[in-house]
C-alpha positions as CSV (number, residue, x, y, z in Angstrom):
1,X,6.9,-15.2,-37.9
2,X,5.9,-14.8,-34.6
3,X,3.0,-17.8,-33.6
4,X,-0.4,-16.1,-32.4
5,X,-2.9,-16.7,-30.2
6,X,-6.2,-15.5,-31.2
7,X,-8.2,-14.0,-27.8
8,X,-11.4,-12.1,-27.4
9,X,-10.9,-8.5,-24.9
10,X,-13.6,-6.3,-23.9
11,X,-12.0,-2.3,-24.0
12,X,-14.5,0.8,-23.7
13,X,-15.0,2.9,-26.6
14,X,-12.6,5.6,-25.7
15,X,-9.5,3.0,-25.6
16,X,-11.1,1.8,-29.0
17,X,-11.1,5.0,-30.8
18,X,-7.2,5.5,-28.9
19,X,-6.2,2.2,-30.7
20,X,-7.5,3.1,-33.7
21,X,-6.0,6.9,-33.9
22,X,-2.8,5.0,-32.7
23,X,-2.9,2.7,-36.0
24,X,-3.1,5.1,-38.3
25,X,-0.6,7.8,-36.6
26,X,2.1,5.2,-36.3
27,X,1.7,2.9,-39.2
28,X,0.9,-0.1,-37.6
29,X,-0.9,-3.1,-39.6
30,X,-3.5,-4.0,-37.0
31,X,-5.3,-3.5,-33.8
32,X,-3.6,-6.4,-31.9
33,X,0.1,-5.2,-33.3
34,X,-0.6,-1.5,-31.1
35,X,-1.9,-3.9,-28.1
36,X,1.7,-5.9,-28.7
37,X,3.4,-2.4,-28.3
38,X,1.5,-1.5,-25.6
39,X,2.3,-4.3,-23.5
40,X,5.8,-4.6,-24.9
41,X,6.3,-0.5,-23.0
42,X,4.4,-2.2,-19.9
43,X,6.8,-5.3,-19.8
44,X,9.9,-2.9,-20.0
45,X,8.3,-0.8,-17.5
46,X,7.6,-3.4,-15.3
47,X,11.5,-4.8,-15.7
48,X,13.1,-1.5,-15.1
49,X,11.4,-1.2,-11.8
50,X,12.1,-4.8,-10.7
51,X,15.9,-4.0,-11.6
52,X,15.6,-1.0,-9.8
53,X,14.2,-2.3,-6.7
54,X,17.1,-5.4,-6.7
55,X,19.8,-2.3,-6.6
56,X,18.0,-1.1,-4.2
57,X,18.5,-4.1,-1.9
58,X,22.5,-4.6,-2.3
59,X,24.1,-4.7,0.9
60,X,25.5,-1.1,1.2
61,X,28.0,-3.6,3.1
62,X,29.8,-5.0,0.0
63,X,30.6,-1.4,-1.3
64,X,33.1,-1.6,1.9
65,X,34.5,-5.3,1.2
66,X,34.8,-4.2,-2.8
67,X,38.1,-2.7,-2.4
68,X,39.1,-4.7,1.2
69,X,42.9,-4.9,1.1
70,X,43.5,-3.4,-1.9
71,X,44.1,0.8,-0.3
72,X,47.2,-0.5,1.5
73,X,49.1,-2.4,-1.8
74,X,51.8,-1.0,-3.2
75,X,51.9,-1.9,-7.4
């Protein structure tokens, strides 16, 4: 089991009334386990793009080095 902290959020009505549709629709036990998925998609989300902005930064460079020396062996 998973150790919890207990906090206290402030959230408009309308995310209040999305929560609790949310429960219901899904089958999730509580309030706080549809905040968990919630912020479980926003820590993927946030993941992907860091992974996507490292590739983004590789040396175009290397693709050239890769395969140095290895067009002009004969196996």
């Amino acid at each position: 089991i998973m150790q919890a902290e207990k906090i206290s959020i402030s959230l408009s009505q309308s995310l209040l009334q999305f929560i609790e549709s949310y429960k219901i629709a899904k089958g999730c036990q509580s309030p706080s386990q549809v905040i968990e998925v919630a912020l479980e998609l926003l820590r993927n989300q946030e993941l992907e793009s860091a992974y996507r902005e490292a590739s983004s930064e590789v040396d175009s460079a290397w693709d050239l080095t890769v395969a140095d020396g290895l067009t002009d062996e004969t196996w």
